[in-house]
N, CA, C and O of each residue as an XYZ file, in Angstrom:
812
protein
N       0.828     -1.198      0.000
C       0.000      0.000      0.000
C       0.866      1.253      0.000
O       1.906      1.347      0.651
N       0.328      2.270     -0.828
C       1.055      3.528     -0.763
C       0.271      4.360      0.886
O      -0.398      3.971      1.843
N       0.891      5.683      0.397
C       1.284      6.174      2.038
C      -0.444      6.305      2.191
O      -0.786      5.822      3.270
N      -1.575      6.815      1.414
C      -2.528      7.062      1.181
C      -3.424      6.178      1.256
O      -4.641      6.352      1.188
N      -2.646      4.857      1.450
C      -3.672      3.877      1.166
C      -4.016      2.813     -0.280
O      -4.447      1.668     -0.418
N      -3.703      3.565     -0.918
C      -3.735      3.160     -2.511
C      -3.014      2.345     -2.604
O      -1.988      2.460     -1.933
N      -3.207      0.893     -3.633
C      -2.433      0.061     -4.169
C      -1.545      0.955     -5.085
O      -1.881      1.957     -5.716
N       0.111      0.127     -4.976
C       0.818      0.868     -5.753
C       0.250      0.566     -7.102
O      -0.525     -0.308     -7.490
N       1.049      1.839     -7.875
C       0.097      1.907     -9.580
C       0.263      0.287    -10.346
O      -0.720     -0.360    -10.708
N       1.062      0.020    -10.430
C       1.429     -1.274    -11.403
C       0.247     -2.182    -11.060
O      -0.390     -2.714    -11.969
N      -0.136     -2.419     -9.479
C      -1.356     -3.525     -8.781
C      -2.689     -2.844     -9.351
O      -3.639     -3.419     -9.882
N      -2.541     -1.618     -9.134
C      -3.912     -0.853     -9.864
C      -4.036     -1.613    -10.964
O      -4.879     -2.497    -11.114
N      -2.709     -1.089    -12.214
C      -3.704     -1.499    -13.688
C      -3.384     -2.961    -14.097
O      -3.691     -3.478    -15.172
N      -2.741     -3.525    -13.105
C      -2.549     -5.517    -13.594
C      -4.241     -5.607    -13.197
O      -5.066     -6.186    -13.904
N      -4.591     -4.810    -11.739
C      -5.885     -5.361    -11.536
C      -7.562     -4.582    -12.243
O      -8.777     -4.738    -12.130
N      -6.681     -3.817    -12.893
C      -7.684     -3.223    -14.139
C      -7.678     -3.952    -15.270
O      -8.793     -4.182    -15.738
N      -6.693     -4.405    -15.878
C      -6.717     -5.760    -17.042
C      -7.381     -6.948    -16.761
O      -8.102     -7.222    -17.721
N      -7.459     -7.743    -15.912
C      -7.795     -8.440    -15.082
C      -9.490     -8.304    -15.158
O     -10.299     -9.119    -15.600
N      -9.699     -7.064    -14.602
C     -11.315     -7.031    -14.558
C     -11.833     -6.579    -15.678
O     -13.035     -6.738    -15.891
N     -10.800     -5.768    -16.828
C     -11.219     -5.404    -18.493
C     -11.186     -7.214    -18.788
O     -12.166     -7.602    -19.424
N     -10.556     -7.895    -18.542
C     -10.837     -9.634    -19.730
C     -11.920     -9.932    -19.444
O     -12.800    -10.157    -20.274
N     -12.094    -10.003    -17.937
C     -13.483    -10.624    -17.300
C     -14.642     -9.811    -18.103
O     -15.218    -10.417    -19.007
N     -15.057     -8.300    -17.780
C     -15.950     -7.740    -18.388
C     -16.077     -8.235    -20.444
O     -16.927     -8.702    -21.202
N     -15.075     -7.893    -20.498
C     -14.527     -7.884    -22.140
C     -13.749     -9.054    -22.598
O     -12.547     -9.274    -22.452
N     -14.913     -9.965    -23.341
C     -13.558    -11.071    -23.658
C     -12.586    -10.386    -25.143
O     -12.915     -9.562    -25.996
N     -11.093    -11.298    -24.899
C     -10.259    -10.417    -26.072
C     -10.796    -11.671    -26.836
O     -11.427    -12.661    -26.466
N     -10.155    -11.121    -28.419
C     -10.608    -11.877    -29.478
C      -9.492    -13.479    -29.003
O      -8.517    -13.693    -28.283
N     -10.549    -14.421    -30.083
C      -9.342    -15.707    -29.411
C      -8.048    -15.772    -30.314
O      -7.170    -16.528    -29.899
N      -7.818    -15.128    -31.419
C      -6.986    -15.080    -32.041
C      -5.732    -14.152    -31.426
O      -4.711    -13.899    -32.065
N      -6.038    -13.639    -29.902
C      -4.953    -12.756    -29.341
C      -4.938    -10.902    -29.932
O      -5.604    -10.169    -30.663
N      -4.052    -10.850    -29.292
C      -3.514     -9.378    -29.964
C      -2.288     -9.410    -30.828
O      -1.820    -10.183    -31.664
N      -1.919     -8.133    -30.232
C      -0.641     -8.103    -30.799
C       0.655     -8.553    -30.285
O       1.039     -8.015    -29.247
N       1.428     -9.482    -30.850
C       2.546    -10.301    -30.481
C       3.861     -9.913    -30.304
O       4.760    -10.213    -29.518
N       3.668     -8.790    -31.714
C       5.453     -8.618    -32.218
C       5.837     -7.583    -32.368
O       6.570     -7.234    -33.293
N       5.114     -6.396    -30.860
C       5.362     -5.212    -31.356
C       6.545     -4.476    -30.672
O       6.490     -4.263    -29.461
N       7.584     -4.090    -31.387
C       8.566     -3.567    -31.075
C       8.592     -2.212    -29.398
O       8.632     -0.984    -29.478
N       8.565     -2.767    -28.556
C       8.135     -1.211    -27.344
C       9.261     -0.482    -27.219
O       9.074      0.659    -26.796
N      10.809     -0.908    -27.550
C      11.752     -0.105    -27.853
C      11.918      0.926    -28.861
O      12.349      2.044    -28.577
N      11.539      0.523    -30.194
C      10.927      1.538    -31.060
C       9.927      2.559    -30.849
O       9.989      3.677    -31.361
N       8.869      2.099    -29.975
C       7.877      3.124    -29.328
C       8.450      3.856    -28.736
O       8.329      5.030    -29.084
N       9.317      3.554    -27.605
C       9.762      4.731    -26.616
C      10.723      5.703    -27.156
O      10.878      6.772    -26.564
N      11.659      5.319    -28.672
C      12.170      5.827    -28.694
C      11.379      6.634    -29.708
O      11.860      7.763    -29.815
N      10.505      6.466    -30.355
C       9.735      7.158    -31.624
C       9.160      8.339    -30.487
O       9.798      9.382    -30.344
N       8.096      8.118    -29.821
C       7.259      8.643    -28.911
C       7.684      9.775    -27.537
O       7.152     10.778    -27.060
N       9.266      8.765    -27.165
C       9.567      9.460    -26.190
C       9.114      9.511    -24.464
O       9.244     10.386    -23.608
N       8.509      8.073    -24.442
C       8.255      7.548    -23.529
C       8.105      5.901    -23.147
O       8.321      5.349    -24.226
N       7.965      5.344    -22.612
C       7.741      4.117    -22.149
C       6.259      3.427    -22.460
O       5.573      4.442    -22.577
N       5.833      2.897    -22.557
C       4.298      2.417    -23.057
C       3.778      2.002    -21.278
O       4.287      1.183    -20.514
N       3.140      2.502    -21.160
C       2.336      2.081    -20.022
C       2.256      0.694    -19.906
O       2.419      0.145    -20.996
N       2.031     -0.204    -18.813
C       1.799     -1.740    -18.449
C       0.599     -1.724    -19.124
O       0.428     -2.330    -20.182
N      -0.206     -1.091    -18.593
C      -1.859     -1.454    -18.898
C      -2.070     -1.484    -20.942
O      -2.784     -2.278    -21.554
N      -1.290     -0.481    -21.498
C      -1.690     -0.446    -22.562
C      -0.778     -1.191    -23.084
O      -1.290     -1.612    -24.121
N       0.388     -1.659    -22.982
C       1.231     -2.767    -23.306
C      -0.147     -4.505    -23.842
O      -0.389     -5.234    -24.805
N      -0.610     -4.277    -22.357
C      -1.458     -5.664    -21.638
C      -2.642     -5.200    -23.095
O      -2.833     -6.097    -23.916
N      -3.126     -4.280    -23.248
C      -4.329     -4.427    -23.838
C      -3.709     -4.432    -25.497
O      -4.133     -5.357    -26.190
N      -3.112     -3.830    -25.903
C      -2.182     -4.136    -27.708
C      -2.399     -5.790    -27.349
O      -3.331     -6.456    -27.800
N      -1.436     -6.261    -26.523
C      -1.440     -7.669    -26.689
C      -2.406     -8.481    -26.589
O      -2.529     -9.425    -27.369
N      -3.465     -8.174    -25.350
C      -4.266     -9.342    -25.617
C      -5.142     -9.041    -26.160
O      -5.938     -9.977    -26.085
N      -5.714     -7.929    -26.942
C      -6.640     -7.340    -27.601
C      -6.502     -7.011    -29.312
O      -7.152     -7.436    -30.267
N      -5.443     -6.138    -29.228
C      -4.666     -6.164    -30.965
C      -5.506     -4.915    -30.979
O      -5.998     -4.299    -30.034
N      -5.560     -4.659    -32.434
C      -6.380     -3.203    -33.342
C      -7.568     -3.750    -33.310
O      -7.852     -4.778    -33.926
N      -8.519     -2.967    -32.435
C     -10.337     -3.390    -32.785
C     -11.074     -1.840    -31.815
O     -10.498     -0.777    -31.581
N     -12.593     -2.286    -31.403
C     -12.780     -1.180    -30.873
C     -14.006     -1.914    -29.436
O     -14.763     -2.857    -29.663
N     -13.935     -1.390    -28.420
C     -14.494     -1.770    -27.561
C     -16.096     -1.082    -27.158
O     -16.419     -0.044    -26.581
N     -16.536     -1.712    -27.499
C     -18.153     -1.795    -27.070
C     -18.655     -0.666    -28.400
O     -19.606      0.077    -28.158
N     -18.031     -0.596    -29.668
C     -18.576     -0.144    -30.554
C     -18.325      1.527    -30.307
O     -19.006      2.415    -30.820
N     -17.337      1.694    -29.521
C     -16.673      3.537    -28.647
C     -15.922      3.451    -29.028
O     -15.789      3.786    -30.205
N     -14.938      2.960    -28.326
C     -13.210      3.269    -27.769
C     -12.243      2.383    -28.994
O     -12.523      1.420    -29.707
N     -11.762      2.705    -28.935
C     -10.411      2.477    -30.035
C      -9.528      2.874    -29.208
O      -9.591      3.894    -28.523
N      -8.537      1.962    -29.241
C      -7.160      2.049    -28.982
C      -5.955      1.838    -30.164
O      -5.886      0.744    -30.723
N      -5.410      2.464    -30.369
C      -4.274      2.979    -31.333
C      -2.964      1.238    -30.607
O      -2.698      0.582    -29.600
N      -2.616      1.388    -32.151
C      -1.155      0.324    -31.774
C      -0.017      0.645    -32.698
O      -0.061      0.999    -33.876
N       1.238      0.400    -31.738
C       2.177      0.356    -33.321
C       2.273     -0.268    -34.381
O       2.367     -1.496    -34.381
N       2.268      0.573    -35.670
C       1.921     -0.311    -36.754
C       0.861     -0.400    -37.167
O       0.958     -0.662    -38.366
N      -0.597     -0.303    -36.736
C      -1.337     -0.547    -37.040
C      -2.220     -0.148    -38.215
O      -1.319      0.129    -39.007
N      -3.307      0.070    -38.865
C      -3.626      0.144    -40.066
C      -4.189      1.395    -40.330
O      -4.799      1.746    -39.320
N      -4.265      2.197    -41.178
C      -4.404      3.807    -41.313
C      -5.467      3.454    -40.830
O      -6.258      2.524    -40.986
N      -5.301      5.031    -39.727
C      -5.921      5.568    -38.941
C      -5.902      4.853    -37.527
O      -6.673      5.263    -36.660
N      -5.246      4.045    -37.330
C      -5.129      3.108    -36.133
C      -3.582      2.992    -35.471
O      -3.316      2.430    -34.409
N      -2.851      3.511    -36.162
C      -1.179      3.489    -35.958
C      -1.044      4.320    -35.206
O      -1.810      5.224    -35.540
N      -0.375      4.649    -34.133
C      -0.365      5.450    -32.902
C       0.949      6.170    -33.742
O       1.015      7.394    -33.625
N       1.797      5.631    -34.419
C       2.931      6.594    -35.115
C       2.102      7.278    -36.003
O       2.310      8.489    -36.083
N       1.376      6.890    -36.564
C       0.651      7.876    -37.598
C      -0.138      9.066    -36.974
O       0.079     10.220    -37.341
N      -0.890      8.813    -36.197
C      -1.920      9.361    -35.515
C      -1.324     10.684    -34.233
O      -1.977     11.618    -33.769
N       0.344     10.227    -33.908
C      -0.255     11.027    -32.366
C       0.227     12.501    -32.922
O      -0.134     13.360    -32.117
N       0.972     13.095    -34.114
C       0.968     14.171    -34.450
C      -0.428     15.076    -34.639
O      -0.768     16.115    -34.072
N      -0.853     14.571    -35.282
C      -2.546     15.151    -35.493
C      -3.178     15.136    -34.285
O      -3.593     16.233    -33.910
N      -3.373     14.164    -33.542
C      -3.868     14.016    -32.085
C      -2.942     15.054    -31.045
O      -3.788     15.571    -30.315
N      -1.646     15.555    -30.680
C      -1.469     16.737    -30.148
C      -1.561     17.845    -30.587
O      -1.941     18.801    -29.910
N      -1.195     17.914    -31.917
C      -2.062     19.463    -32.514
C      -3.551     19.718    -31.910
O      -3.906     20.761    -31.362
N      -4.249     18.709    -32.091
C      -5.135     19.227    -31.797
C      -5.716     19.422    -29.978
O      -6.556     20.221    -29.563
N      -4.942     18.415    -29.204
C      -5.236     19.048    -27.492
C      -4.700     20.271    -27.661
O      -5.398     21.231    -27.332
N      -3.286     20.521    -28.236
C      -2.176     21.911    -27.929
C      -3.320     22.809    -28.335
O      -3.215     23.720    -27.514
N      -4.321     23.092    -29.085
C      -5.032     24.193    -29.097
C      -5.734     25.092    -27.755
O      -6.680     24.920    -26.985
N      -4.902     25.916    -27.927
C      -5.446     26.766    -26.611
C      -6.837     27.197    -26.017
O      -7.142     27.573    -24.885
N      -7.594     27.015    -27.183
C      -9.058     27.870    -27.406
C      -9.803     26.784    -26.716
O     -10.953     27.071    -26.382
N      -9.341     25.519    -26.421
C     -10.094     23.957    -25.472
C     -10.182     24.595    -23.963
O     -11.120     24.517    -23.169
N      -8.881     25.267    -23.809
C      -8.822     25.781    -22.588
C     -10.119     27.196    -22.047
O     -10.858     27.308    -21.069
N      -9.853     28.075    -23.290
C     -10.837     28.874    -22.669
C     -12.128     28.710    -23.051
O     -12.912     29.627    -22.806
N     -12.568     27.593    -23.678
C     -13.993     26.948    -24.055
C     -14.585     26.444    -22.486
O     -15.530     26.856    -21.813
N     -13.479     25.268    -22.228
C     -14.122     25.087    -20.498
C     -14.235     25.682    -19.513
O     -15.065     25.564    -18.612
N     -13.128     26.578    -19.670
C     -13.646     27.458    -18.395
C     -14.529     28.673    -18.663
O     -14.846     29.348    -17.684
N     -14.898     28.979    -19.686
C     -16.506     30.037    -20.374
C     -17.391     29.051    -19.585
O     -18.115     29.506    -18.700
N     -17.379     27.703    -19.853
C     -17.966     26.980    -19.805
C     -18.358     26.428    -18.470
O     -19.533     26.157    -18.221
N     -17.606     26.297    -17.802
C     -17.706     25.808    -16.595
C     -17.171     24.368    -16.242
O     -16.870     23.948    -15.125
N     -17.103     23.449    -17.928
C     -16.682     22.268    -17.657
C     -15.899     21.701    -16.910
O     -14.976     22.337    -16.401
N     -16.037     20.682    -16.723
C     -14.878     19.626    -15.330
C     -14.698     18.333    -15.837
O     -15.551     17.674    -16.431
N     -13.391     17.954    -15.542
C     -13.337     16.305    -15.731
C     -14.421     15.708    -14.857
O     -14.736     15.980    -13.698
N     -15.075     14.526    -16.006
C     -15.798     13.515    -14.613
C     -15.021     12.227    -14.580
O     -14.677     11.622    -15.595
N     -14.739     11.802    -13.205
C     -14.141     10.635    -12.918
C     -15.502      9.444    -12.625
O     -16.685      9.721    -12.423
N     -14.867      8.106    -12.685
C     -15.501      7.197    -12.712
C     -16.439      7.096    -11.513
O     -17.637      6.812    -11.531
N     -15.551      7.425    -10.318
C     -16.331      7.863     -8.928
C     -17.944      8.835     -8.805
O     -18.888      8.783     -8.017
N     -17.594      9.787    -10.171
C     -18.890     10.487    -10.236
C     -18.476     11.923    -10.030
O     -19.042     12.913    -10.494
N     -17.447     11.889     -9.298
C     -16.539     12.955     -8.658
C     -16.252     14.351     -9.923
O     -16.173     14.024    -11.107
N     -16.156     15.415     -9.641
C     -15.867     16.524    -11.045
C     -14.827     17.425    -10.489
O     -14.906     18.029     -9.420
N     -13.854     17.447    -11.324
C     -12.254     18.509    -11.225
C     -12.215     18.864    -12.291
O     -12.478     18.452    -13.421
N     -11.528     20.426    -11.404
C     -11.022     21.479    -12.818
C     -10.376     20.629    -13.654
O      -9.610     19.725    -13.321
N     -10.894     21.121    -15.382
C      -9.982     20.784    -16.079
C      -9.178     21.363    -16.386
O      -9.474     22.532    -16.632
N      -7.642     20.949    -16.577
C      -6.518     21.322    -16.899
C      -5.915     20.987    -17.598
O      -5.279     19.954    -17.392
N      -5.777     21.802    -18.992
C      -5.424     22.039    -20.110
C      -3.645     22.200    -20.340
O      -2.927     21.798    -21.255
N      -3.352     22.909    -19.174
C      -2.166     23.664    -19.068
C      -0.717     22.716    -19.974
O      -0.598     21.511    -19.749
N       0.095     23.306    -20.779
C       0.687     22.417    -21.627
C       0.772     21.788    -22.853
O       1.679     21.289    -23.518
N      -0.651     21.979    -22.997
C      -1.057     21.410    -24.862
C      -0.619     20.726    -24.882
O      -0.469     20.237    -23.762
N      -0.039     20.045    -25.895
C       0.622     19.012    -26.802
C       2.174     18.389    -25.827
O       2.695     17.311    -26.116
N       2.648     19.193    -24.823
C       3.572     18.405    -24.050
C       3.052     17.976    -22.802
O       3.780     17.310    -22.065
N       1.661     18.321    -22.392
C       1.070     17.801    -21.453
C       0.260     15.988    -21.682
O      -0.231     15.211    -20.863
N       0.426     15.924    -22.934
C      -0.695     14.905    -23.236
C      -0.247     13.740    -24.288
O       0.476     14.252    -25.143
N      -0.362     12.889    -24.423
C       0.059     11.698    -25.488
C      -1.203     11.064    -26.109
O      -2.142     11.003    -25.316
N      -1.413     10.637    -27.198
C      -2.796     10.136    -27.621
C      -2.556      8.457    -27.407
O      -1.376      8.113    -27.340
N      -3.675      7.305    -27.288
C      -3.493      6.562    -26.863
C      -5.148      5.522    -27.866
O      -5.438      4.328    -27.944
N      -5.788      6.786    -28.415
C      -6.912      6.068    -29.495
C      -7.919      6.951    -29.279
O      -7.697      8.078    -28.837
N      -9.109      6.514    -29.571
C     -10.269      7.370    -29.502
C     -11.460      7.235    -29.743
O     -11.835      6.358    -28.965
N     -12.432      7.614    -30.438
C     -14.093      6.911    -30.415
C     -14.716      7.436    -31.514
O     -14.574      8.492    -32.131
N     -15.650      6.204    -31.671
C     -16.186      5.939    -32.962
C     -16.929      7.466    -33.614
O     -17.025      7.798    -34.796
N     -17.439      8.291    -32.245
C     -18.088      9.349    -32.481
C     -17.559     10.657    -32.807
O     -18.200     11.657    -33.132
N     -15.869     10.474    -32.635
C     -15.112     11.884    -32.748
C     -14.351     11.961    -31.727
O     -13.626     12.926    -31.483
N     -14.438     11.091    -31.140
C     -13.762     11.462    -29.204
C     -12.154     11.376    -29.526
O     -11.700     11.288    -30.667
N     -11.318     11.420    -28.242
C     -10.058     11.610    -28.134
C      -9.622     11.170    -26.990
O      -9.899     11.491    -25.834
N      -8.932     10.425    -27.420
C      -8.353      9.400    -25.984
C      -6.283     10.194    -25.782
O      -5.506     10.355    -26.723
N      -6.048     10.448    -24.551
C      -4.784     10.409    -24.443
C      -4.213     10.080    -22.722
O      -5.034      9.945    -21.815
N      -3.631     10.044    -22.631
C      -2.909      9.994    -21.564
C      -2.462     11.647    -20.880
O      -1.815     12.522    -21.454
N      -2.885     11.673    -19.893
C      -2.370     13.121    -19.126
C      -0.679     13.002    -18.741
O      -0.208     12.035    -18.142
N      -0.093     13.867    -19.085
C       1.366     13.059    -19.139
C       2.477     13.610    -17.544
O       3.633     14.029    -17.489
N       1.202     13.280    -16.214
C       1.829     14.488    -15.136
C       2.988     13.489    -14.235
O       2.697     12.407    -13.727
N       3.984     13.970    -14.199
C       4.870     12.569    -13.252
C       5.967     12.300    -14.133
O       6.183     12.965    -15.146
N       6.306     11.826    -13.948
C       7.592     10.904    -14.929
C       7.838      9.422    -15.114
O       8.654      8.831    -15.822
N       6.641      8.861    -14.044
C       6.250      7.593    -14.669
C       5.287      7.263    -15.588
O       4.236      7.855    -15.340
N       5.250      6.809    -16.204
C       3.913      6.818    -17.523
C       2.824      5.544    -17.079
O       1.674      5.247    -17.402
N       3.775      5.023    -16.231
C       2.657      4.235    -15.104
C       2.033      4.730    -14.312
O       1.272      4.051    -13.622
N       2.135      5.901    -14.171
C       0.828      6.847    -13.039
C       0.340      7.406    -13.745
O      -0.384      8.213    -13.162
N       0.235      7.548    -15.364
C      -0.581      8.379    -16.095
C      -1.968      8.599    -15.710
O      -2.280      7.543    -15.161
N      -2.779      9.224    -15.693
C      -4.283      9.886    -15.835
C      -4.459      9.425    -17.177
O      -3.690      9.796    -18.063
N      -5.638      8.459    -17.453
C      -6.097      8.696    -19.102
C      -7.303      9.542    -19.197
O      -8.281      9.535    -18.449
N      -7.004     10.506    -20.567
C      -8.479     11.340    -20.712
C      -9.072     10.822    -21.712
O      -8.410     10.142    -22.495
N     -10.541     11.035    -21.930
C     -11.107     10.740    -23.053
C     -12.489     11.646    -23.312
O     -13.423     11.584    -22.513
N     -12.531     12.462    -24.459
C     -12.824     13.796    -24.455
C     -13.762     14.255    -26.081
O     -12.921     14.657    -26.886
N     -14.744     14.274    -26.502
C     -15.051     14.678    -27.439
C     -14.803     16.706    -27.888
O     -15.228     17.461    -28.762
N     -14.133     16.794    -27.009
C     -13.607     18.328    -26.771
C     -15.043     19.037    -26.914
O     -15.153     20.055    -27.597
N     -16.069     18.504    -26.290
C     -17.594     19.161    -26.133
C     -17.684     19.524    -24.609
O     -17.024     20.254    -23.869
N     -18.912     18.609    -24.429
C     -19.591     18.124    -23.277
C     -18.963     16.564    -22.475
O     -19.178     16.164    -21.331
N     -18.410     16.143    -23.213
C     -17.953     14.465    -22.678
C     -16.179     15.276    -22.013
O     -15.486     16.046    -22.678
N     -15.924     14.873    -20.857
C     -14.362     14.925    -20.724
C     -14.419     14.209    -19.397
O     -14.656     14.759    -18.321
N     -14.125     12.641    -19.623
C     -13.386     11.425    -18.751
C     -12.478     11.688    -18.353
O     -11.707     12.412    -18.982
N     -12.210     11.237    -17.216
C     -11.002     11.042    -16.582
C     -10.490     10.688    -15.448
O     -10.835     11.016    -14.313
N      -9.475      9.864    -15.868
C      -9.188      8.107    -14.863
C      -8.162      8.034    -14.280
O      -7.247      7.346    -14.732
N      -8.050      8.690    -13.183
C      -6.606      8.738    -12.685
C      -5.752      7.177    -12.529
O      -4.532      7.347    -12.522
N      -6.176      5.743    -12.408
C      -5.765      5.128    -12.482
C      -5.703      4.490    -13.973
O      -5.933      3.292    -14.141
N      -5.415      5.261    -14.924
C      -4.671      4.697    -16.539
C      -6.601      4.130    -17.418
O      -7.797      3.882    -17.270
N      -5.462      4.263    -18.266
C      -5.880      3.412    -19.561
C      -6.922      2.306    -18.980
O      -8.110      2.587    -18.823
N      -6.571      1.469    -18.780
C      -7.108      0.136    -18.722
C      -8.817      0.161    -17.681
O      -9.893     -0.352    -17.987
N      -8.438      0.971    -16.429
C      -9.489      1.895    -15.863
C     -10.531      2.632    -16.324
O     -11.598      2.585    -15.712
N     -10.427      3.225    -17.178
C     -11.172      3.911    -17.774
C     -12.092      3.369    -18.758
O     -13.247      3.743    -18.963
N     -11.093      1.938    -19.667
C     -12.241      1.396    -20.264
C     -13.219      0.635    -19.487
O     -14.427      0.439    -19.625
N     -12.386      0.282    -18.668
C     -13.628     -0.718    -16.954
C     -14.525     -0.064    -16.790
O     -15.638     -0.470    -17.126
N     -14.336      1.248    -16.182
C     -15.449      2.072    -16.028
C     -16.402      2.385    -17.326
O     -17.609      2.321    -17.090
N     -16.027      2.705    -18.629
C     -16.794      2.501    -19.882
C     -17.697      1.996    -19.786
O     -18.784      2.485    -19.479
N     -17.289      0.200    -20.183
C     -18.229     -0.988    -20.220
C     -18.852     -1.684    -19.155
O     -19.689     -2.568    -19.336
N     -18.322     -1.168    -17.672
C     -19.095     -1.333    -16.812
C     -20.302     -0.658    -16.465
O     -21.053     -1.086    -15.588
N     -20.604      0.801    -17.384
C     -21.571      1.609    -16.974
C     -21.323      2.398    -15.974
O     -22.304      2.933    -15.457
N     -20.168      2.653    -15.500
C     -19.672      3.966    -14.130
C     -20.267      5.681    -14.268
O     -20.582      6.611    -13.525
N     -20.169      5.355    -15.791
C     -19.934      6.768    -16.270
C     -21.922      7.420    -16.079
O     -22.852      6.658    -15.817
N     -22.016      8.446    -16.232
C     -23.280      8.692    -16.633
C     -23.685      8.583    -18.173
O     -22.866      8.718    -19.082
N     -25.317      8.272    -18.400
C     -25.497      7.576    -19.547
C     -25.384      9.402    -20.781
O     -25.528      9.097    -21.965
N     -25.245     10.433    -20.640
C     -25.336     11.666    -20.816
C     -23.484     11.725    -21.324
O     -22.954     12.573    -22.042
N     -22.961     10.755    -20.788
C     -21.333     10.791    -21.137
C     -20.669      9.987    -21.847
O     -19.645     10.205    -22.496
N     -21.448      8.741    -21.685
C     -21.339      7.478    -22.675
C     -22.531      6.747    -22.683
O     -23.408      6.730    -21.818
N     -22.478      6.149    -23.741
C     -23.666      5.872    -24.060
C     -23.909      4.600    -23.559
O     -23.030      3.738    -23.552
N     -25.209      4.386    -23.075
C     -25.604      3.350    -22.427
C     -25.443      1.904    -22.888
O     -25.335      0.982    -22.080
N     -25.427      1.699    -24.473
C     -25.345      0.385    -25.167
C     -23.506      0.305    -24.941
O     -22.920     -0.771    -25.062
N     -23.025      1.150    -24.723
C     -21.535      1.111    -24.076
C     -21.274     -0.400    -23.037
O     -20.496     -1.348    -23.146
N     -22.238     -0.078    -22.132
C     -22.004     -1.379    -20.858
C     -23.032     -2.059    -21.274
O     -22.907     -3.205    -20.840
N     -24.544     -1.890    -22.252
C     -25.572     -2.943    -22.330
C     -24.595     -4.268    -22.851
O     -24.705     -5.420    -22.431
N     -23.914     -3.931    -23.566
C     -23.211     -5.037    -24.746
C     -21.933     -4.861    -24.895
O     -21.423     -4.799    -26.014
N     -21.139     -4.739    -23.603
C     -19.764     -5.027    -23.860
C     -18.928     -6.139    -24.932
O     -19.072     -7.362    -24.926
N     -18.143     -5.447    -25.718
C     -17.933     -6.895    -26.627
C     -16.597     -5.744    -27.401
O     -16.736     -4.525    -27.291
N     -15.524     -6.274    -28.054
C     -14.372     -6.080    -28.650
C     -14.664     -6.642    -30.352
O     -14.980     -7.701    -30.895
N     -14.435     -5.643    -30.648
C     -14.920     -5.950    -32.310
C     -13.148     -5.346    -32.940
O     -12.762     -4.182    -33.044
N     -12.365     -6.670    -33.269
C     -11.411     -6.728    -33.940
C     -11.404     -6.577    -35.409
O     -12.140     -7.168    -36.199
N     -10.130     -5.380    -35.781
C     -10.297     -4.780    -36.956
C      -9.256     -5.825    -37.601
O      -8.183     -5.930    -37.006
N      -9.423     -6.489    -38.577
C      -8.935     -7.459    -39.669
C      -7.240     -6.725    -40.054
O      -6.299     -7.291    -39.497
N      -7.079     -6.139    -40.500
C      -6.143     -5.205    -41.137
C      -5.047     -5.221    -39.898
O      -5.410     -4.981    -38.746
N      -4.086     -5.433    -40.134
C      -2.871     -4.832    -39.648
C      -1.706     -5.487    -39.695
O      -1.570     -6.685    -39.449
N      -0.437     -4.367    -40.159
C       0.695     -4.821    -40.655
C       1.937     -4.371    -39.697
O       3.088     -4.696    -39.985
């Protein structure tokens, strides 16, 4: 236990994968096998998170509950996290997100139900993309710390929707397909019909 009480982060998201298989079966054909994470860190400039390591592999390129997409290396236009995360920080780094929410009043909602300022601060060096949703949304990682294992994942239609999971990636889709979220934030056939719909394509 940390000083707070909290399982250290790594027990968090082994035990967020864990309860994403149970909720979500992966396809039986696996994920992804052979993907270089040394090339990632050095392309990217960081380390790949455990949790999103765990979900490339036992999941591969597909999309979860007909939402969420998760980006992989390599993967097939529009799904390649090398392809994708340039376009994906241009567009957090826009400043005008920042003074939209606070005109606005908006707040992150956490899975708890709980609402915090959002904080923008940083653009494009605050944030890493990590995939996104069928509807327009935007998935990244909050990039605060210097472990990429304590990341915050956000997930954000830069509207009215802005998630956010202080315990990672893998968390956030739990809360997804479990129904945590309000039905006003994700959509309810989200948790009616949890299920992983694997995209054919990838090289």
């Amino acid at each position: 236990m940390t000083t707070d009480g909290r399982k250290p982060m790594s027990e968090n998201k082994l035990g967020a994968i864990d309860a994403l298989i149970a909720a979500v079966a992966p396809p039986p054909s696996g994920g992804v096998a052979d993907v270089d994470w040394t090339r990632f860190e050095k392309a990217l400039g960081f380390a790949a998170p455990v949790d999103y390591r765990e979900i490339v592999g036992r999941y591969g390129v597909g999309q979860f509950s007909g939402e969420f997409y998760v980006f992989a290396p390599g993967g097939s236009t529009g799904q390649d996290v090398y392809e994708e995360s340039a376009t994906f920080l241009d567009i957090i780094g826009d400043p005008t997100w920042q003074e939209s929410v606070d005109a606005l009043g908006t707040q992150w909602l956490h899975p708890d139900g709980s609402r915090t300022a959002i904080d923008l601060v940083g653009g494009e060096a605050a944030f890493q993309p990590w995939g996104g949703g069928s509807g327009g949304g935007y998935g990244y990682w909050h990039t605060i710390g210097d472990d990429p294992n304590g990341w915050p994942a956000v997930y954000t239609d830069l509207a009215g929707v802005w998630l956010y999971d202080r315990d990672g990636l893998a968390s956030l889709l739990l809360a997804a397909v479990s129904g945590r979220f309000p039905a006003d934030a994700v959509h309810p056939s989200v948790s009616e019909e949890p299920e992983f719909i694997l995209f054919e394509s990838y090289h």
